[in-house]
N, CA, C and O of each residue as an XYZ file, in Angstrom:
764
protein
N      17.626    -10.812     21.969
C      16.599    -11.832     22.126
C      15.503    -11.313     23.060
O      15.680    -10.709     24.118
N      14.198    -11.693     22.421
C      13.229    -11.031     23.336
C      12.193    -12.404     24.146
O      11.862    -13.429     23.549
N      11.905    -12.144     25.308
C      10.973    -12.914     25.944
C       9.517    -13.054     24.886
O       9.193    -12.493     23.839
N       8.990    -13.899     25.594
C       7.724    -14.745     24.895
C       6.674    -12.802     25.236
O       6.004    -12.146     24.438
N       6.974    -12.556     26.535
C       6.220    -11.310     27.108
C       6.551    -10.207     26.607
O       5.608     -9.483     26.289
N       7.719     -9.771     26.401
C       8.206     -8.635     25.611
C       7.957     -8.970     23.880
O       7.730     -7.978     23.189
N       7.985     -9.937     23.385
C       7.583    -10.208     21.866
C       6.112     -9.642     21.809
O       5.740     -8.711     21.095
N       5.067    -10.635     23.009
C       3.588     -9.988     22.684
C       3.667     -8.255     22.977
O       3.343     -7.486     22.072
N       3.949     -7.936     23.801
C       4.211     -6.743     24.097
C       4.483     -5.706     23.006
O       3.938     -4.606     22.909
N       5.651     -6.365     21.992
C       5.900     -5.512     20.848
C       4.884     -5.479     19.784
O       4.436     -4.481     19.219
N       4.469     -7.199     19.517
C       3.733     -7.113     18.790
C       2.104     -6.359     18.824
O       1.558     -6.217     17.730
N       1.479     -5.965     19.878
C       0.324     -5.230     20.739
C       0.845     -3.984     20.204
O       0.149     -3.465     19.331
N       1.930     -3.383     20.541
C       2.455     -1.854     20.423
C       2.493     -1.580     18.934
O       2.392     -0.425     18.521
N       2.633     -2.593     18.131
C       2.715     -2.213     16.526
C       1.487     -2.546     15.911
O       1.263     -1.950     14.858
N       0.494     -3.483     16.369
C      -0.644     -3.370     15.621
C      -1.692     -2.390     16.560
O      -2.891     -2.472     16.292
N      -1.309     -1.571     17.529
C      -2.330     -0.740     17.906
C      -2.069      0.521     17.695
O      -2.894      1.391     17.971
N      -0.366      0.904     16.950
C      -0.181      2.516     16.742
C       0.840      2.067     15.854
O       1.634      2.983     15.643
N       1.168      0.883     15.175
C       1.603      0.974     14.064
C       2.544      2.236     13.219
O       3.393      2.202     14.109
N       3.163      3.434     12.144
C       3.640      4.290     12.257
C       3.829      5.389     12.906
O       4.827      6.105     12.984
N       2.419      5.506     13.537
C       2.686      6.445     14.236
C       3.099      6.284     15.303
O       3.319      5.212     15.867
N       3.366      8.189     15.996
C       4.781      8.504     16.937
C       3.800      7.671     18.063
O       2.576      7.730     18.174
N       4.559      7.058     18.674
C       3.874      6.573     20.027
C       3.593      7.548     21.270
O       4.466      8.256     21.773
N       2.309      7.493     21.682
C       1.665      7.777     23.042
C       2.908      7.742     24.241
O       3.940      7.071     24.270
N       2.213      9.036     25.488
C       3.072      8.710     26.161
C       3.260      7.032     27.308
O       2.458      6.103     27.408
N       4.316      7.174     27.842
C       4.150      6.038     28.731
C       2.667      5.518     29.340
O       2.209      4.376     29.319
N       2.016      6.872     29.945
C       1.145      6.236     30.981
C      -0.386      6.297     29.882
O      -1.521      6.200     30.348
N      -0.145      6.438     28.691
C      -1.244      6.123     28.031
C      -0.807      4.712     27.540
O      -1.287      3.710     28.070
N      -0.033      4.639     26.679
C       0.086      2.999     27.134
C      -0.120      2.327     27.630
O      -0.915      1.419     27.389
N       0.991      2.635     29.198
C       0.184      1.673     30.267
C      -0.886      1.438     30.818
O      -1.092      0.491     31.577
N      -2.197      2.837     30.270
C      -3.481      2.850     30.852
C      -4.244      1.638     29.627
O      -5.081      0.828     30.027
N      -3.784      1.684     28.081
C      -4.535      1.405     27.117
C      -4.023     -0.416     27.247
O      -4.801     -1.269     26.819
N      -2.578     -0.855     27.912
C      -2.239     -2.451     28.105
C      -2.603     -2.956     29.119
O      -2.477     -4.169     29.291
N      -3.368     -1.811     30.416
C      -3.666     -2.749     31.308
C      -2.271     -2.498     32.804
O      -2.291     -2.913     33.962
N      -1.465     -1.848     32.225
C      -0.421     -1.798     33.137
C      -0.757     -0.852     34.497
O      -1.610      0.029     34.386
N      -0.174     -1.027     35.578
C      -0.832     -0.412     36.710
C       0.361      0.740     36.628
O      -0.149      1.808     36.969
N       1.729      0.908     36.307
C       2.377      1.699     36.284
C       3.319      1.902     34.973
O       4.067      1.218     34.275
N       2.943      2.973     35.032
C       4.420      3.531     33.136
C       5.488      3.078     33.461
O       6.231      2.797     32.521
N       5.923      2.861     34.644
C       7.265      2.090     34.803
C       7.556      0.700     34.221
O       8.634      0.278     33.803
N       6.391      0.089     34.281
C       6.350     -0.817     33.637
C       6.698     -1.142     31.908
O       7.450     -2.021     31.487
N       6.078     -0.367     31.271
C       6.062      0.224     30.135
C       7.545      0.738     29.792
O       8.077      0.051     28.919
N       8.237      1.663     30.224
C       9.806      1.658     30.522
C      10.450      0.837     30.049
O      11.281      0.832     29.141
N       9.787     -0.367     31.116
C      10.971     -1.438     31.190
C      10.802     -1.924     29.363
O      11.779     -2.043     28.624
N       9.924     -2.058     29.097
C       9.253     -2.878     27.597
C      10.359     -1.809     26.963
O      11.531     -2.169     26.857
N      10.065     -0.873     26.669
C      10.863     -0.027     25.821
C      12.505     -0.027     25.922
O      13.366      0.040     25.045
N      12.572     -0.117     27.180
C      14.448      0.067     27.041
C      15.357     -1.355     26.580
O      16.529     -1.480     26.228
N      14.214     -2.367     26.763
C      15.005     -3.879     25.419
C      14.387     -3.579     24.436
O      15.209     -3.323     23.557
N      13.134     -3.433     23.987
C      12.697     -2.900     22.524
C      14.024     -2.009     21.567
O      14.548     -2.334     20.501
N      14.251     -0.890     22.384
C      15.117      0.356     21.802
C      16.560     -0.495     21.434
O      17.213     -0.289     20.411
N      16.923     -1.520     22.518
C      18.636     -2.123     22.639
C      18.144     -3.222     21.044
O      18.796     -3.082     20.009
N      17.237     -3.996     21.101
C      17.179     -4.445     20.325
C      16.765     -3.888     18.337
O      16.858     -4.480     17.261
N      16.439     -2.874     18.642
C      16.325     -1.909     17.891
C      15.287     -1.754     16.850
O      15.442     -1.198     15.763
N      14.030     -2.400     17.379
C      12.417     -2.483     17.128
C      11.861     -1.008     17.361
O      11.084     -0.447     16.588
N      12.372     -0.459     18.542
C      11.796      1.064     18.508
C      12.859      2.122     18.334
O      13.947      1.820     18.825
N      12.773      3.367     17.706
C      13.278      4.759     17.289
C      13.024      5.512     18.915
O      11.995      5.629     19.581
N      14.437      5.935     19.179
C      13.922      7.538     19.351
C      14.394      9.058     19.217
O      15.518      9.302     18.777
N      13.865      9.673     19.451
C      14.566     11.337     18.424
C      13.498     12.021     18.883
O      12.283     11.889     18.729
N      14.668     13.316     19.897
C      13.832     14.149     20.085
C      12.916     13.738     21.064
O      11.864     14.371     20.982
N      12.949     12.599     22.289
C      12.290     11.772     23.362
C      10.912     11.576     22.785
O       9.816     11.534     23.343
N      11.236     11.477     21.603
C       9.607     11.102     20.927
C       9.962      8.967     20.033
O      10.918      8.444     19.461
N       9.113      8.681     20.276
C       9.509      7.247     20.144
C       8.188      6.540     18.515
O       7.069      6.962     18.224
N       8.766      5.744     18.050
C       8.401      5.047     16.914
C       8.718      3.939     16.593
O       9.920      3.728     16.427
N       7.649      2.728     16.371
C       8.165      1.431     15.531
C       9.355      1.757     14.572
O       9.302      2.725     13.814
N      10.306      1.014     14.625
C      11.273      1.103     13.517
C      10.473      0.766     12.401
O       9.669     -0.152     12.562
N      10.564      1.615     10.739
C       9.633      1.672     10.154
C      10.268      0.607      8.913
O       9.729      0.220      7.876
N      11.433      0.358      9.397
C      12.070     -0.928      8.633
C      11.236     -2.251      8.746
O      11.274     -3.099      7.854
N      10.366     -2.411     10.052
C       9.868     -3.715     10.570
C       8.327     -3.955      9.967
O       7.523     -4.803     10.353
N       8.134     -2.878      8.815
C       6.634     -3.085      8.605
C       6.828     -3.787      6.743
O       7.947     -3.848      6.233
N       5.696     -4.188      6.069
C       6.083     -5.128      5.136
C       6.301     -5.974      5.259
O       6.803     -6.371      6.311
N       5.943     -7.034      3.845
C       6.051     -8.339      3.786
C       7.738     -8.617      3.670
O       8.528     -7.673      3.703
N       8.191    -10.067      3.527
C       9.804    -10.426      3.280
C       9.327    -10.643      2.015
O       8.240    -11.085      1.641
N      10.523    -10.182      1.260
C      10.633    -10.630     -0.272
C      11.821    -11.902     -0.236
O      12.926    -11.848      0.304
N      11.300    -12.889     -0.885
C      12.550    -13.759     -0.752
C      14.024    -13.835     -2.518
O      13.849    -13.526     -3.697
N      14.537    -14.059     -2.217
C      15.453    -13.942     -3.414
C      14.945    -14.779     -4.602
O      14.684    -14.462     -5.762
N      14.875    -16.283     -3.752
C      14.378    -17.096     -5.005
C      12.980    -16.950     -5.351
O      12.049    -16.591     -4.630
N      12.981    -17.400     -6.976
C      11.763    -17.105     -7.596
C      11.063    -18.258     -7.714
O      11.590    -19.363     -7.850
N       9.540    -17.985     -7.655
C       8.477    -19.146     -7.471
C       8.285    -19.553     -9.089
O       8.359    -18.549     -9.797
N       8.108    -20.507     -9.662
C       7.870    -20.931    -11.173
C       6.702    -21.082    -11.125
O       6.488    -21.681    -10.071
N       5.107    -20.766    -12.015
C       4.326    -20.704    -12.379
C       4.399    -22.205    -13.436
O       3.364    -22.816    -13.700
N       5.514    -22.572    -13.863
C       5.697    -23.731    -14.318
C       5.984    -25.045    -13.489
O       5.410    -25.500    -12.500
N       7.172    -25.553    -14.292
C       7.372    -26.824    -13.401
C       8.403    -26.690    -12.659
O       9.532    -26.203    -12.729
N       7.824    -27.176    -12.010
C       8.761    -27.356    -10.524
C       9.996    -27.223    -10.693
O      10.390    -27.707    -11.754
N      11.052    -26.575     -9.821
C      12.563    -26.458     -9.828
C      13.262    -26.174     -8.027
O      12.777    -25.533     -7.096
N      14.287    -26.803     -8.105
C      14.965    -26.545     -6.598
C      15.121    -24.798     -6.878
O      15.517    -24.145     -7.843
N      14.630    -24.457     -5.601
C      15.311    -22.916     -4.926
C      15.955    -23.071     -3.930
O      15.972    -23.961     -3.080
N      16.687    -21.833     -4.113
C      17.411    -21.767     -3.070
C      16.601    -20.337     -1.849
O      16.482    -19.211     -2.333
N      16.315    -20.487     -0.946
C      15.835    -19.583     -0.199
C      16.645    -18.540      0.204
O      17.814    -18.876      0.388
N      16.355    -17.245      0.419
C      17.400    -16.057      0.613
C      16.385    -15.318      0.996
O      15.295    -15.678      0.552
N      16.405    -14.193      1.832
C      15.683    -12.706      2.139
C      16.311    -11.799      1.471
O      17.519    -11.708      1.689
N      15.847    -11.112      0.730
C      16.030    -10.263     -0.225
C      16.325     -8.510      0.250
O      17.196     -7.650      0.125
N      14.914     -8.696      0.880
C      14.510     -7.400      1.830
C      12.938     -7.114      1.968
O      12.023     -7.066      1.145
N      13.012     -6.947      3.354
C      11.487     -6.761      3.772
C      10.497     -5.167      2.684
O      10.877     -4.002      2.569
N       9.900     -5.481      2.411
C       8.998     -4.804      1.479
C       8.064     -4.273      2.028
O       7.741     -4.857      3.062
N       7.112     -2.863      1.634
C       6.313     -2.786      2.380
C       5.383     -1.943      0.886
O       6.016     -1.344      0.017
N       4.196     -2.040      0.867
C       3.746     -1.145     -0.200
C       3.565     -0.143     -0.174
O       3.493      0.468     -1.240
N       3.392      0.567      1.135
C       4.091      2.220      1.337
C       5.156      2.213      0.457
O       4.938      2.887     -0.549
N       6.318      1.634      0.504
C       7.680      2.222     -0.350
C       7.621      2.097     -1.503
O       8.171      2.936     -2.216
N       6.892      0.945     -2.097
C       6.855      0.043     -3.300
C       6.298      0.940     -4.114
O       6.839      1.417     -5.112
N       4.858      1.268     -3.574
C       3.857      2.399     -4.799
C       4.081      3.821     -3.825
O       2.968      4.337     -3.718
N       5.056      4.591     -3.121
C       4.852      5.002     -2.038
C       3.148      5.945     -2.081
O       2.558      6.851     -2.670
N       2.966      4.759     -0.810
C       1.262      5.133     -0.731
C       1.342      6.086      0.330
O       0.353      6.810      0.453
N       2.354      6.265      1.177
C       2.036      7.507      2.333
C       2.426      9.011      1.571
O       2.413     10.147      2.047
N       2.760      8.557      0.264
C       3.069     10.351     -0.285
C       1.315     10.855     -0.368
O       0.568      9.936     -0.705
N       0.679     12.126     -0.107
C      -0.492     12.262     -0.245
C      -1.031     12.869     -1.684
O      -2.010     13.608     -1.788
N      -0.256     12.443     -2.700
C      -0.273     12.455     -3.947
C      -1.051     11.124     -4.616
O      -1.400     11.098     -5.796
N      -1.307      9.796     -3.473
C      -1.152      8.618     -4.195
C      -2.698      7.918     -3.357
O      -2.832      7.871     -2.134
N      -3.390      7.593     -4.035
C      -4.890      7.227     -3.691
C      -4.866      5.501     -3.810
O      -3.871      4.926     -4.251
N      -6.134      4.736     -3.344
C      -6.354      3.331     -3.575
C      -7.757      3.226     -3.463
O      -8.461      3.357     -2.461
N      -8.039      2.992     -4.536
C      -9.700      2.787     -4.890
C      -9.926      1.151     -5.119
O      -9.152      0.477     -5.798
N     -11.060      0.635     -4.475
C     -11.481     -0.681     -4.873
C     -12.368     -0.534     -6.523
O     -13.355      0.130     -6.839
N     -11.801     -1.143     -7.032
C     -12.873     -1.807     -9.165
C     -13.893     -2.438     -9.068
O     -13.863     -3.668     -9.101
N     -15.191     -1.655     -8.907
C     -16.175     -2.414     -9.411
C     -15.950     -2.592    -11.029
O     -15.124     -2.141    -11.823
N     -17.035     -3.428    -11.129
C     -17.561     -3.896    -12.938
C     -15.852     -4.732    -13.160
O     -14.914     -4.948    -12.393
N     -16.100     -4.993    -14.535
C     -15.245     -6.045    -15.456
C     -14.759     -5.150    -16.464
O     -13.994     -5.798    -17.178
N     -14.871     -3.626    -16.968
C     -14.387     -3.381    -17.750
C     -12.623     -3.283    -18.272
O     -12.137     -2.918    -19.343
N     -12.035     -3.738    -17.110
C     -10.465     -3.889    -17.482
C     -10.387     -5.101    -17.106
O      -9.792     -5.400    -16.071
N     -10.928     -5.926    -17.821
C     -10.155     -7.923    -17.021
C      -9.016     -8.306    -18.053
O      -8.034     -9.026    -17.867
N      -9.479     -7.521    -19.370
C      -8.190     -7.803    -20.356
C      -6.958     -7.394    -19.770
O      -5.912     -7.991    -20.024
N      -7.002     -6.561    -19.116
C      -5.747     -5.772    -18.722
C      -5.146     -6.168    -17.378
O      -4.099     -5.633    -17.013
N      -5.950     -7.364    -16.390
C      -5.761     -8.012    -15.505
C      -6.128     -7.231    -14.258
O      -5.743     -7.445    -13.108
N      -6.875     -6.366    -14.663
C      -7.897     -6.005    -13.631
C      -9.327     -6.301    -13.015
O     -10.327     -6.038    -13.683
N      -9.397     -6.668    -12.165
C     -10.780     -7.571    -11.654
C     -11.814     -6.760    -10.712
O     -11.434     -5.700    -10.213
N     -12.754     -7.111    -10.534
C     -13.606     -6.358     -9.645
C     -13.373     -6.834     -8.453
O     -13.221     -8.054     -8.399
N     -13.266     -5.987     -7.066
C     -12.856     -5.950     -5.976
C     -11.129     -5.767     -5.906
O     -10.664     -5.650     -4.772
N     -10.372     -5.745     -6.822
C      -9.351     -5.152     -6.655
C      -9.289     -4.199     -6.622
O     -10.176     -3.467     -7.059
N      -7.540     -3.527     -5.757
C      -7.582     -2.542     -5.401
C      -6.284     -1.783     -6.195
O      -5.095     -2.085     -6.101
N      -6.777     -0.915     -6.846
C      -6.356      0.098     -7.900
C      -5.029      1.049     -7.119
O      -5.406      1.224     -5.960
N      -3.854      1.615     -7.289
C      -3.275      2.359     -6.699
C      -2.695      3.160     -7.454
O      -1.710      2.929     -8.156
N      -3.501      4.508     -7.303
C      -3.581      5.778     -8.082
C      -2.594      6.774     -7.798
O      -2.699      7.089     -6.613
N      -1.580      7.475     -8.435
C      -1.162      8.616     -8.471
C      -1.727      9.944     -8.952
O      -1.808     10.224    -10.148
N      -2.041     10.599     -8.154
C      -2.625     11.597     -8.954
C      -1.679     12.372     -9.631
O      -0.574     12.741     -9.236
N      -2.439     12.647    -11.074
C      -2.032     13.496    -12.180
C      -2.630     13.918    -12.878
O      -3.619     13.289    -13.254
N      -2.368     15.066    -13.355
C      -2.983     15.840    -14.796
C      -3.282     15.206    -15.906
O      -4.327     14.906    -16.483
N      -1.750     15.009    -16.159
C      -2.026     14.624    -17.447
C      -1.244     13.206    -17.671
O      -0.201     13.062    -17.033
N      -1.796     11.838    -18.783
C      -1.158     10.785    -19.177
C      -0.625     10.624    -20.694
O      -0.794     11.125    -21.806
N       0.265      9.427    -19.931
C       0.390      9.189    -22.116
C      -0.101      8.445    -22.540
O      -0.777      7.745    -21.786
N      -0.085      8.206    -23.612
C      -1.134      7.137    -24.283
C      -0.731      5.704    -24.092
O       0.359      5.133    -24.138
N      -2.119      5.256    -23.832
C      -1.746      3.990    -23.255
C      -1.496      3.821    -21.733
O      -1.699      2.656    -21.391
N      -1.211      4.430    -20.971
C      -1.431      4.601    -19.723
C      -2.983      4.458    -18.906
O      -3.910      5.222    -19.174
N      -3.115      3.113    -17.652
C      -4.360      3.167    -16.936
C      -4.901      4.429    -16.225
O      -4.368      4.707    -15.151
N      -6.049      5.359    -16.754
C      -6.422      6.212    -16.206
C      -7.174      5.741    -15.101
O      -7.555      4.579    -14.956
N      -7.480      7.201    -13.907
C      -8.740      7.341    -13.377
C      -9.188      8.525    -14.107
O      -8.468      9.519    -14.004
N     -10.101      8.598    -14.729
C     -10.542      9.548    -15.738
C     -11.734     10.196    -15.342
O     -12.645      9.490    -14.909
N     -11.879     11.384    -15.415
C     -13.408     12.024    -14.925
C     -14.252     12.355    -16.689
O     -14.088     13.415    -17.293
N     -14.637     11.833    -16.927
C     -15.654     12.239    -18.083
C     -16.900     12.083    -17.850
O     -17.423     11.194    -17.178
N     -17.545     13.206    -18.569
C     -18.692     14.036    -18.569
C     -19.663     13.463    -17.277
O     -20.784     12.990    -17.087
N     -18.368     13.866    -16.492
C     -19.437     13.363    -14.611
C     -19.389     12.399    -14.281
O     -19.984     12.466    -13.206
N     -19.039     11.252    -14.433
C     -18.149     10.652    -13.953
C     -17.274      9.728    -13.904
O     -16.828      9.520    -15.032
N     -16.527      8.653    -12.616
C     -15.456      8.681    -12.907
C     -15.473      7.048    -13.539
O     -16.474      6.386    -13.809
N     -14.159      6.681    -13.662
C     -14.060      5.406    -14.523
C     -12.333      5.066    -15.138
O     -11.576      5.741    -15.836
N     -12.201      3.798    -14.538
C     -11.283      3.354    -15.211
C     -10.718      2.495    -16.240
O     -11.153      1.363    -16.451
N      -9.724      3.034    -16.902
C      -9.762      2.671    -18.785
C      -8.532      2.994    -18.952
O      -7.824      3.482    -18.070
N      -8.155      2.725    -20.197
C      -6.828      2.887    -20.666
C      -7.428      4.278    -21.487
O      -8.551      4.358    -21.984
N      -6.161      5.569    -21.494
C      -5.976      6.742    -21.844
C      -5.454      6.970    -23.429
O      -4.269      7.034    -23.756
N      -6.441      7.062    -24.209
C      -5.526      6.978    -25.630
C      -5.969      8.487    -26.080
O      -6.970      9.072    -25.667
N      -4.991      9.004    -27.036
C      -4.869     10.105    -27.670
C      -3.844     10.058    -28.576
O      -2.712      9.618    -28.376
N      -4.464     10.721    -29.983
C      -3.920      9.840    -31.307
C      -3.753     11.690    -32.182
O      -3.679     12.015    -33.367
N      -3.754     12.493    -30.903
C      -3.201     13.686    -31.187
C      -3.892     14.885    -31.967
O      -3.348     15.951    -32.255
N      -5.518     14.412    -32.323
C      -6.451     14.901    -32.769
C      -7.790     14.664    -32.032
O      -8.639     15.555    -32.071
N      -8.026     13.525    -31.370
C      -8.667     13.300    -30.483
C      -8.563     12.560    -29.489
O      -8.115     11.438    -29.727
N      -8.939     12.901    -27.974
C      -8.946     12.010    -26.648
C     -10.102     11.066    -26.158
O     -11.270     11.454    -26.185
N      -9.782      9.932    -25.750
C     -10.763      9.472    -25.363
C     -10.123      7.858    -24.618
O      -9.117      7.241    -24.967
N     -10.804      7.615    -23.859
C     -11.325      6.291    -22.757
C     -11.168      4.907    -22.952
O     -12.087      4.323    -22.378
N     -10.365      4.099    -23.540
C     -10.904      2.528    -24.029
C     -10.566      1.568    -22.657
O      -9.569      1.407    -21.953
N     -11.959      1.021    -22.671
C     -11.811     -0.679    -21.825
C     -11.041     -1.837    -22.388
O     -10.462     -2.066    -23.450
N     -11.268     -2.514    -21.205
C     -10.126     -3.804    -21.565
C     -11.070     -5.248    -21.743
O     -10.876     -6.223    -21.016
N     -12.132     -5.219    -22.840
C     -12.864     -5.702    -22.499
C     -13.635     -5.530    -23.819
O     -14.150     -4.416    -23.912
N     -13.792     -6.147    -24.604
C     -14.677     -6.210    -25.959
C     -16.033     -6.142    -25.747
O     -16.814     -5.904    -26.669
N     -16.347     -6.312    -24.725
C     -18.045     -6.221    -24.764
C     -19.011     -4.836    -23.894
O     -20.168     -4.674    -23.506
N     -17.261     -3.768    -23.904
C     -17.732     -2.138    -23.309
C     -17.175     -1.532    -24.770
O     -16.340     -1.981    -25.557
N     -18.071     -0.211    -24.794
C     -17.399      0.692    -26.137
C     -16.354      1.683    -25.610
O     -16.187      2.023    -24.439
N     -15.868      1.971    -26.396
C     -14.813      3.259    -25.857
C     -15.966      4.433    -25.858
O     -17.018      4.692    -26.443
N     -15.261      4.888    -25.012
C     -15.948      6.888    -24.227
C     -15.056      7.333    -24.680
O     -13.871      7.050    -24.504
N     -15.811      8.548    -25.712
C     -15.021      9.585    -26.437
C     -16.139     10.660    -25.099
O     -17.195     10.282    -24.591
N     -15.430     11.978    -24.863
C     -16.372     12.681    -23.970
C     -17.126     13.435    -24.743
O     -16.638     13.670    -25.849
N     -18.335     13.966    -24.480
C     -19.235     14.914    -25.001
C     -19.182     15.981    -24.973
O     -19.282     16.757    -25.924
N     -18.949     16.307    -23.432
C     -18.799     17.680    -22.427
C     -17.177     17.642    -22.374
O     -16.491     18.001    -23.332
N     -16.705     17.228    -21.302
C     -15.674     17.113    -20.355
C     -14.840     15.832    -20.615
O     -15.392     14.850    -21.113
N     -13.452     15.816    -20.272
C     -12.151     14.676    -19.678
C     -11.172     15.310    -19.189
O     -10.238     15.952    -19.671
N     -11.604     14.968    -17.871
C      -9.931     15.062    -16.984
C      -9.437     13.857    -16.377
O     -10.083     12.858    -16.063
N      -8.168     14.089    -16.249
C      -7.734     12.504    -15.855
C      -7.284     13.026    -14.544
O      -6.753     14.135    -14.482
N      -7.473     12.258    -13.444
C      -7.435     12.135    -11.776
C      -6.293     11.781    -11.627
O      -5.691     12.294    -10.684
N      -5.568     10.782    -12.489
C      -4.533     10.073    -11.920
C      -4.231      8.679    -12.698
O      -5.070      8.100    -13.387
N      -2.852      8.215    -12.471
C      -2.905      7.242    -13.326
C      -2.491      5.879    -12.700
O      -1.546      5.916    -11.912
N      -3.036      4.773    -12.935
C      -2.666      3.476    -12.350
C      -0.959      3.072    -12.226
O      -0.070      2.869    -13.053
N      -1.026      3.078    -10.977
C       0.960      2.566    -10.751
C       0.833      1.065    -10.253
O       1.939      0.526    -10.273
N      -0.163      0.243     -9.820
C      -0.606     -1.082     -9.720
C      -1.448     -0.981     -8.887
O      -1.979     -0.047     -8.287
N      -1.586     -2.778     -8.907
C      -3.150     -3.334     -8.480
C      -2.763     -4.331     -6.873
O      -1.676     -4.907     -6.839
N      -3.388     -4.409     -6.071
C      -3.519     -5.332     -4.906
C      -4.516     -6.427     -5.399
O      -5.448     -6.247     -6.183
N      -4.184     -7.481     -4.854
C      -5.838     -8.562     -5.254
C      -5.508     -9.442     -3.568
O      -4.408     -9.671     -3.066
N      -7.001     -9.805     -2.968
C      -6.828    -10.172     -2.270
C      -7.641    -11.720     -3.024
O      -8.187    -11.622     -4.123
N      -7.615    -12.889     -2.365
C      -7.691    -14.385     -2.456
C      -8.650    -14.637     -1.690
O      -9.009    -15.801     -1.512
């Protein structure tokens, strides 16, 4: 159990260095205001018992279990109403989900409307794997003839080319050039 002071305390320490390895003591205590790292100490040695912070190697870290939303067990109905039962499932985080800290894996915001068929909107945020090559039918980020754009990837094994989700864009067959950047593994939308 943590004090009202040690809770803000933790919570300060995770939204100001968040994964990464934490600073030493007396940068801390210079960056919270503390007049001595001893102070700072003290925060850490119930943090560590309670088991909010890592350490290894006298190098220290948010437990990286504590980041992410809770997924709950029961499911929300888009229909009519039904009793749930509430459960925690397991805390989620979209690092693991799309893993976005591999440096293989990009997130671009969608301008334009050309994928709304496909439930893609403008100002959402796209989360790209980069790759060579896709299969058909797969959401590209596609580089043709200069530049880039996202579309569904079709190839019918004689020719490649680009289609939107969206009847009122044409498909891009390329002129010059198509390489594909990477391919859509999902979307974020914010409200």
């Amino acid at each position: 159990m943590l004090t009202e002071k040690q809770k803000d305390f933790f919570n300060k320490l995770k939204e100001t260095y968040g994964k990464e390895i934490l600073p030493s003591f007396d940068k801390i205590a210079q960056k919270f205001g503390f007049r001595h790292k001893n102070s700072v100490w003290q925060y850490f040695k119930k943090l560590k018992e309670e088991n909010l912070i890592i350490e290894e190697d006298k190098r220290f870290w948010i437990n990286k279990e504590l980041f992410g939303a809770v997924r709950f067990t029961s499911q929300v109905r888009a229909g009519f109403t039904s009793v749930g039962e509430d459960g925690i499932e397991e805390r989620v985080s979209l690092d693991k989900q799309f893993d976005i800290d591999n440096p293989s894996t990009f997130l671009f915001t969608v301008r334009g409307d050309s994928m709304v068929d496909a439930g893609i909107f403008e100002d959402d945020t796209v989360i790209i794997r980069k790759e060579k090559y896709a299969k058909n039918g797969d959401i590209v980020l596609g580089f043709i003839d200069g530049g880039y754009t996202l579309k569904y990837y079709r190839n019918n094994g004689k020719e490649i080319w680009l289609e939107p989700a969206n009847k009122n864009y044409p498909v891009m067959k390329p002129k010059e050039s198509l390489e594909i950047f990477g391919v859509v593994k999902g979307i974020v939308r914010k409200f």
